[in-house]
C-alpha positions in Angstrom: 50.8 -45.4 31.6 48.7 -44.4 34.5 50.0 -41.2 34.6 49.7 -40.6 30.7 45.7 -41.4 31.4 45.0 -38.8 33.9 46.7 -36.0 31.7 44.5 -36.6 28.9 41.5 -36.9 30.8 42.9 -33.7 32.0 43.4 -32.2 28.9 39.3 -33.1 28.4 38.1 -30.3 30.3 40.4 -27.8 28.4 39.3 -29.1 24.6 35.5 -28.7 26.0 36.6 -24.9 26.7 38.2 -24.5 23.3 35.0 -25.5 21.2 33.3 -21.5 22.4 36.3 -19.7 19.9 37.1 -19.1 16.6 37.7 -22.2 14.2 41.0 -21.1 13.9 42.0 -21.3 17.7 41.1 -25.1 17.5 44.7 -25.5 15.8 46.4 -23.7 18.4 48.0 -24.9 21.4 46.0 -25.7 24.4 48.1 -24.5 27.5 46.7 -24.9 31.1 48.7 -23.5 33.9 47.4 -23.7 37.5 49.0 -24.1 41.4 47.5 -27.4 41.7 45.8 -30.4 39.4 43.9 -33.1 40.5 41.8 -36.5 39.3 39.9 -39.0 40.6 39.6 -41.8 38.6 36.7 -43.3 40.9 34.9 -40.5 40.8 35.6 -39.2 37.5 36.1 -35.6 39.2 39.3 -33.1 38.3 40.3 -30.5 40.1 42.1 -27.8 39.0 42.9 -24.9 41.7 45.2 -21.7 42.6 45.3 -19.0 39.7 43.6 -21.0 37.1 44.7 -19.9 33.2 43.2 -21.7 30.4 44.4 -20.3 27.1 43.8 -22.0 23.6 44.5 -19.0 21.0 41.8 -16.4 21.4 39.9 -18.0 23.9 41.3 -17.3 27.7 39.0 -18.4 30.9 40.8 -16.8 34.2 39.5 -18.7 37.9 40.4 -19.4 41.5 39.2 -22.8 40.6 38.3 -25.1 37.9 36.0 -28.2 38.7 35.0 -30.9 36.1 32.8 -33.8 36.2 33.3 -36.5 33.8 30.4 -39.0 33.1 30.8 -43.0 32.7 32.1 -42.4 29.7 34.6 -40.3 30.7 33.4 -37.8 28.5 33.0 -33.8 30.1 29.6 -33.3 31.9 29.8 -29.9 33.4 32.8 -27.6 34.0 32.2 -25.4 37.1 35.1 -22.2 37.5 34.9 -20.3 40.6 36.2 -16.9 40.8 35.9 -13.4 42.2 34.8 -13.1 39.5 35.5 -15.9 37.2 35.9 -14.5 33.4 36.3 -15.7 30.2 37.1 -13.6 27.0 36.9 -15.3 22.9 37.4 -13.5 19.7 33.9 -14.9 17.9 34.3 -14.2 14.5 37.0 -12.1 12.4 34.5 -9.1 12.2 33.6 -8.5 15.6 35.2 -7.3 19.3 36.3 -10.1 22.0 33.0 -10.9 23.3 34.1 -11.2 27.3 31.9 -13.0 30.2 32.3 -12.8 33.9 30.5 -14.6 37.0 31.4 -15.3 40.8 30.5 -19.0 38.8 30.4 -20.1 35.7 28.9 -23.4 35.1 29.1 -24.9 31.4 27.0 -27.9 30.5 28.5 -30.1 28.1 25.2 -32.4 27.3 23.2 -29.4 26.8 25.6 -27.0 25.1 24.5 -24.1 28.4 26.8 -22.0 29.9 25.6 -20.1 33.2 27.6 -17.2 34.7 26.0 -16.4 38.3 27.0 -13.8 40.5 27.2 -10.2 38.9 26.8 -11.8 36.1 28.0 -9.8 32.7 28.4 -10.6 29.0 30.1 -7.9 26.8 31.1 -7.6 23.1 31.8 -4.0 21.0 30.5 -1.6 23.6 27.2 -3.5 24.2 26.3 -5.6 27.5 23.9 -7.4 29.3 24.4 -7.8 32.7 21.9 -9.8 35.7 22.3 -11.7 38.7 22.1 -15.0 36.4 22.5 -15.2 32.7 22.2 -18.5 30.7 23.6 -18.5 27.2 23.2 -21.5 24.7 26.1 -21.8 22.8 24.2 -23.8 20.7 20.8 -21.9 19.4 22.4 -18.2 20.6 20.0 -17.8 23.1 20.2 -15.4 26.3 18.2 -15.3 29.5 19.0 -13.2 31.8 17.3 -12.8 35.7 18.1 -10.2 38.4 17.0 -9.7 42.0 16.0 -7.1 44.1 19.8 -6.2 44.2 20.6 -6.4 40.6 17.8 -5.8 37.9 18.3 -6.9 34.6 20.7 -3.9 32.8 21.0 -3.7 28.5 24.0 -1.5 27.4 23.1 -1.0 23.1 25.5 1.6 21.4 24.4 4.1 19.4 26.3 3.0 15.9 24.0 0.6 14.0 27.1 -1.6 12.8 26.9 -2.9 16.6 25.1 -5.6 18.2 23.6 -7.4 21.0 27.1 -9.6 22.6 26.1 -13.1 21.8 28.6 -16.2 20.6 26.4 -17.1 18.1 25.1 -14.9 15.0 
């Protein structure tokens, strides 16, 4: 029984993923494959580490590691994936490109619906791009703020065709 607790608590970090794709992938199969899983039941902390693959239908996040913190209700906090680089890819809607993200970190808040890819940070979708040192994206109003540094400014990619548009989950 123990056993059966820890693999759906598990499985709460992967459904948390899932919610960024199309409605359609939420009816797929969630499939997690990784060198080595971990929980703490104490600290309400899994672990997930080696070669990292989450994959429910379109929606695919790639990392070295995979960190989630569960709060007293045992309920996803934040979801941390460490990579070099770290990337995630989801097909948004049926009329537009895979809209693909990478970080050295990606950090997604589950109370606050924020996702934050640092480290050569880069969101892509149809031939456009924005890419910073940081860039926070709100999966929940559609909103992007991106910073740079004095090694990275801030760098907007728009195609020419007017049928394109700024890469953003939301539109």
């Amino acid at each position: 029984m123990l056993h059966l607790k820890r693999l759906i608590l598990m499985s709460a970090c992967v459904i948390t993923v899932s919610a960024w794709a199309l409605p359609s992938d939420r009816e797929k199969n969630i499939e997690l494959n990784a060198d080595k899983a971990t929980f703490s039941e104490r600290t309400g902390v899994m672990t997930y580490s080696g070669n990292v693959v989450i994959q429910q239908g379109t929606m695919r996040l790639n990392a070295n590691s995979i960190v989630a913190q569960l709060n007293a209700n045992k309920q996803i906090q934040t979801i941390t994936a460490k990579g070099n680089p770290a990337t995630f890819q989801q097909q948004i809607s049926v009329d537009k490109g895979l809209a693909k993200g990478q970080g050295q970190t990606l950090v997604y808040n589950a109370e606050t619906g924020i996702i934050t890819l640092t480290g050569n940070a880069i969101l892509t979708q149809d031939g456009a791009s924005i890419r910073g040192n940081e860039l926070r994206y709100s999966m929940n109003v559609g909103d992007i703020e991106v910073t740079g540094n004095q090694q990275r400014r801030v760098q907007l990619v728009i195609p020419p065709s007017s049928n394109r548009s700024f890469p953003s989950v939301k539109d």
